[in-house]
C-alpha positions in Angstrom: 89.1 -67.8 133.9 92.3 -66.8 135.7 93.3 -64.3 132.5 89.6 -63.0 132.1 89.7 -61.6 135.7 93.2 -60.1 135.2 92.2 -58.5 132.2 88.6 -57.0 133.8 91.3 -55.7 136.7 93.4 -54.1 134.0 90.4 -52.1 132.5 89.2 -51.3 135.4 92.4 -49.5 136.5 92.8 -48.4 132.8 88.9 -46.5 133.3 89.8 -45.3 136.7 93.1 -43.7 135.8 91.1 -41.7 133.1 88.5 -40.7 135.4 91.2 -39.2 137.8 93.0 -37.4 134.9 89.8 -35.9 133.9 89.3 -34.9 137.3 92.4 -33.2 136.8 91.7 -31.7 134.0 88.1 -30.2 134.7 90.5 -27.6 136.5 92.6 -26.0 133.4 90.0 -25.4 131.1 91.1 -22.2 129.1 89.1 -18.8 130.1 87.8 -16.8 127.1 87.0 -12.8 126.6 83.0 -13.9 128.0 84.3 -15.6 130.8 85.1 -12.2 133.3 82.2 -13.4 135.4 83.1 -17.2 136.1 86.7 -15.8 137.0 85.1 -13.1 139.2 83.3 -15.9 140.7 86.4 -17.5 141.8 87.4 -15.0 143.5 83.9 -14.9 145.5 84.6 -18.4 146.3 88.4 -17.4 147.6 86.7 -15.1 149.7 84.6 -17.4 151.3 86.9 -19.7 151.7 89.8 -17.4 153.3 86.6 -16.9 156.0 86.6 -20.3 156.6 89.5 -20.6 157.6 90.0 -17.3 159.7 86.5 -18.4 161.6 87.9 -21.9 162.0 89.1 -22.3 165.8 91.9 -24.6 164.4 93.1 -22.4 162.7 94.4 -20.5 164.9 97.9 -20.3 164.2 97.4 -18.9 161.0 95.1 -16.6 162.0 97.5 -15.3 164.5 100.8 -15.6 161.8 98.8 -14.0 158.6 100.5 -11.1 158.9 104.2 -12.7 158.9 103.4 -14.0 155.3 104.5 -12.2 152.1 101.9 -13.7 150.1 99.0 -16.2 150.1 97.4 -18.6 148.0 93.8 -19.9 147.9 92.4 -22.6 146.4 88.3 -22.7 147.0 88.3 -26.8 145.5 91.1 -29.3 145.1 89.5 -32.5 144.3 91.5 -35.6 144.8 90.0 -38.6 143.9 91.4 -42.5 142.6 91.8 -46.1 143.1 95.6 -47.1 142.7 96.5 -43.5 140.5 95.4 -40.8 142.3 95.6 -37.1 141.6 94.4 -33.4 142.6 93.9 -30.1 140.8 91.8 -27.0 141.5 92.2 -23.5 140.1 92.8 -20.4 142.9 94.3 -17.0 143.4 97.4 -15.6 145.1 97.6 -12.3 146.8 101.1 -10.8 147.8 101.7 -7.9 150.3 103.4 -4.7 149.6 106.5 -4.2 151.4 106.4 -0.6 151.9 102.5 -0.2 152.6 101.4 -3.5 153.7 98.7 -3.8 151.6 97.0 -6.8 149.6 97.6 -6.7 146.0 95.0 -7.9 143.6 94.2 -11.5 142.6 96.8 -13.4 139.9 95.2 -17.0 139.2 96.9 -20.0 139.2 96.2 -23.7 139.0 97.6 -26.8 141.5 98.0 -30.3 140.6 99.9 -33.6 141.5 99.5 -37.1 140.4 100.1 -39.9 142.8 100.8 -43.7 143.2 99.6 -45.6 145.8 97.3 -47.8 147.5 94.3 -45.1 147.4 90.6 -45.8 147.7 88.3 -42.7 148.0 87.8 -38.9 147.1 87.4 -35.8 148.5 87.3 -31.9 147.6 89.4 -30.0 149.7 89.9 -26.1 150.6 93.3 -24.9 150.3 95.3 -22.3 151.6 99.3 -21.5 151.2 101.7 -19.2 152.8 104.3 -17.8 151.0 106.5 -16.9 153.8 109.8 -16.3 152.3 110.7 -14.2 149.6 112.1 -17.1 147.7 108.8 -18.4 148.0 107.3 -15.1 146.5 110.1 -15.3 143.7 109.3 -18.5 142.1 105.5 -17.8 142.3 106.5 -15.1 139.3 107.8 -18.0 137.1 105.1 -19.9 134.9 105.7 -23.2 136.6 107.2 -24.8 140.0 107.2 -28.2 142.1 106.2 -27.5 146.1 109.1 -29.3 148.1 111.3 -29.4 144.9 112.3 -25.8 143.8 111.0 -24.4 146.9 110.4 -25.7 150.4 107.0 -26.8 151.8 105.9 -27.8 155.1 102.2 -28.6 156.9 100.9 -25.7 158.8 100.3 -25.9 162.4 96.6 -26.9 163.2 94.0 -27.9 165.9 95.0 -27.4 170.1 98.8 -27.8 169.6 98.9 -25.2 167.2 96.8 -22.9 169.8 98.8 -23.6 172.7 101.9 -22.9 170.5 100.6 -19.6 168.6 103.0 -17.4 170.1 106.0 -19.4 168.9 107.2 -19.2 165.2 108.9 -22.1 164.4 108.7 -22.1 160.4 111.9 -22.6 158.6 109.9 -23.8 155.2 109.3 -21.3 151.9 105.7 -22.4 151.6 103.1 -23.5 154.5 100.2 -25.3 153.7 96.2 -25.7 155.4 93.1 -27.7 154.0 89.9 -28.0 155.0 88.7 -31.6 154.0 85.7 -34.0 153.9 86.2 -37.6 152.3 87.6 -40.9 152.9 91.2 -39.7 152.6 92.5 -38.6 155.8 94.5 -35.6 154.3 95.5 -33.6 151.1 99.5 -34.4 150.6 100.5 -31.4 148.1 104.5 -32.0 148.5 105.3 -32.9 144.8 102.2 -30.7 143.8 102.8 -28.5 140.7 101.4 -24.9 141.0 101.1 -22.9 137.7 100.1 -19.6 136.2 96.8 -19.3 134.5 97.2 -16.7 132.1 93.9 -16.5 130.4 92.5 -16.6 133.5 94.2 -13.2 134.2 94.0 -11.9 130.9 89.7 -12.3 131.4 90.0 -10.7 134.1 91.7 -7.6 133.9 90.9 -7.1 130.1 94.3 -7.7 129.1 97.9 -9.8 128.7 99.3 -9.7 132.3 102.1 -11.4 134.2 101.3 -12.0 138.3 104.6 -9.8 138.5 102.7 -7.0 137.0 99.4 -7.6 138.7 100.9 -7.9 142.6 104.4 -6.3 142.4 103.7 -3.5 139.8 100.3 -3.0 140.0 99.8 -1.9 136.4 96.0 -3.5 136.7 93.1 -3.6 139.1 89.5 -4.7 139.4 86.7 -4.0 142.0 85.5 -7.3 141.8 88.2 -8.0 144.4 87.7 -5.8 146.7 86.1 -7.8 149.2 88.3 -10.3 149.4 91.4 -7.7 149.8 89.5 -6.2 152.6 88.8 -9.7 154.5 93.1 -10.4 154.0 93.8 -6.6 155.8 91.2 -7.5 158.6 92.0 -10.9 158.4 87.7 -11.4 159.2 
């Protein structure tokens, strides 16, 4: 009896661990030429998502600090979900402001994703937002792959009445800052560890052709309408 019950516990975790790594993968399926309207409808969910946060009173801070970062990074879903292995993964867009005029560039996509052991019972989906706030951090966005708190620095954003009372004072010595916005039976969304990657044929739908996020936010050699609305909500910060 003993040995049936281990082995029922050992497919259970075996079933489970699948679920969460399909989970995980519901979040890199490749784009296709047809697909410039899912991918512009990313973006309308960035959007909304970036007003979230600017219209949430905890937020204060960053609403207050946007302007200090060289580049941000929204993520409309992360869904983390898992009973001993749990993981996350969504698919979002980063925008990077030019030096000179201090306006928003347009949309490269990327993916995030971690995988986790622990003691985890539960699920959530989760709104995401990251400062770049060092150039370093800006830098390694351009390569096709990177760890948050391994080849870059990442810290926890200031939230809720702390982070108001303390708005005025900059205190942020880490590359990356992280927010989410998040209703389940975890308490939080951990991304240290997380791995954030380029989605090519996600950028390739939609601007029509092979680009690098180097030559969509730094060079500029491609643009679409489709994004002007969240580019206008970043200089407003509305």
């Amino acid at each position: 009896m003993e040995l049936k019950k281990r082995n029922r516990v050992s497919v259970m975790i075996t079933v489970l661990a699948f679920l969460v790594t399909g989970v995980l993968f519901l979040s890199y399926t490749p784009a296709t030429a047809e697909s410039r309207d899912e991918v512009q409808r990313l973006v309308d969910r960035a959007h909304d998502t970036f007003k979230d946060f600017m219209h949430d009173s905890n937020y204060s801070w960053l609403q207050k600090n946007l302007d200090d970062a060289k580049g941000v990074l929204i993520f409309p879903q992360v869904l983390k979900g898992g009973f001993i292995w749990g993981g996350s993964g969504g698919t979002g867009v980063l925008l990077a402001k030019d030096k000179g005029t201090g306006r928003w560039s347009q949309p490269a996509f990327y993916t995030i994703g971690s995988v986790t052991f622990g003691l985890q019972i539960g699920g959530e989906a989760s709104q995401v937002l990251v400062l770049a706030m060092t150039q370093k951090a800006v830098d390694s966005l351009f390569s096709s792959s990177f760890k948050l708190g391994g080849d870059v620095s990442v810290a926890v954003g200031p939230v809720g009445a702390g982070a108001k009372a303390n708005a005025d004072i900059p205190n942020v010595t880490a590359d990356f800052l992280t927010f989410t916005k998040a209703k389940g039976l975890y308490g939080g969304l951990n991304l240290e560890g997380a791995v954030i990657a380029v989605r090519d044929s996600l950028n390739e739908a939609y601007y029509g052709k092979n680009v690098r996020p180097v030559d969509i936010v730094e060079k500029h050699m491609v643009s679409n309408r489709g994004s002007a609305g969240l580019r206008g909500s970043l200089k407003c910060k509305c």
